[in-house]
N, C-alpha and C positions, 0 to 999 in steps of 0.2 A: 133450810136456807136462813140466813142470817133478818132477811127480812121481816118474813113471816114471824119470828122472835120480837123482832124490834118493833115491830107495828103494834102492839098491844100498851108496850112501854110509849109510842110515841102519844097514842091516842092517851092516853093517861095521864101527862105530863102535859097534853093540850087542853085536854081538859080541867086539870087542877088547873093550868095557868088561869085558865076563864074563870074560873070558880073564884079565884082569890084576887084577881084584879075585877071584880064585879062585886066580889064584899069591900075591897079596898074605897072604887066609887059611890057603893052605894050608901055610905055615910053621909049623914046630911051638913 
């Protein structure tokens, strides 16, 4: 199912999002 596919991609790109707006903030 299309899901099971997609959930690895979604976790991924949720977590890059976090990663790179938290290097983004974390500048002083």
């Amino acid at each position: 199912m299309w899901v099971f596919r997609d959930f690895p991609a979604r976790i991924a790109q949720h977590t890059i999002d976090h990663l790179h707006r938290s290097l983004w903030i974390d500048r002083p």
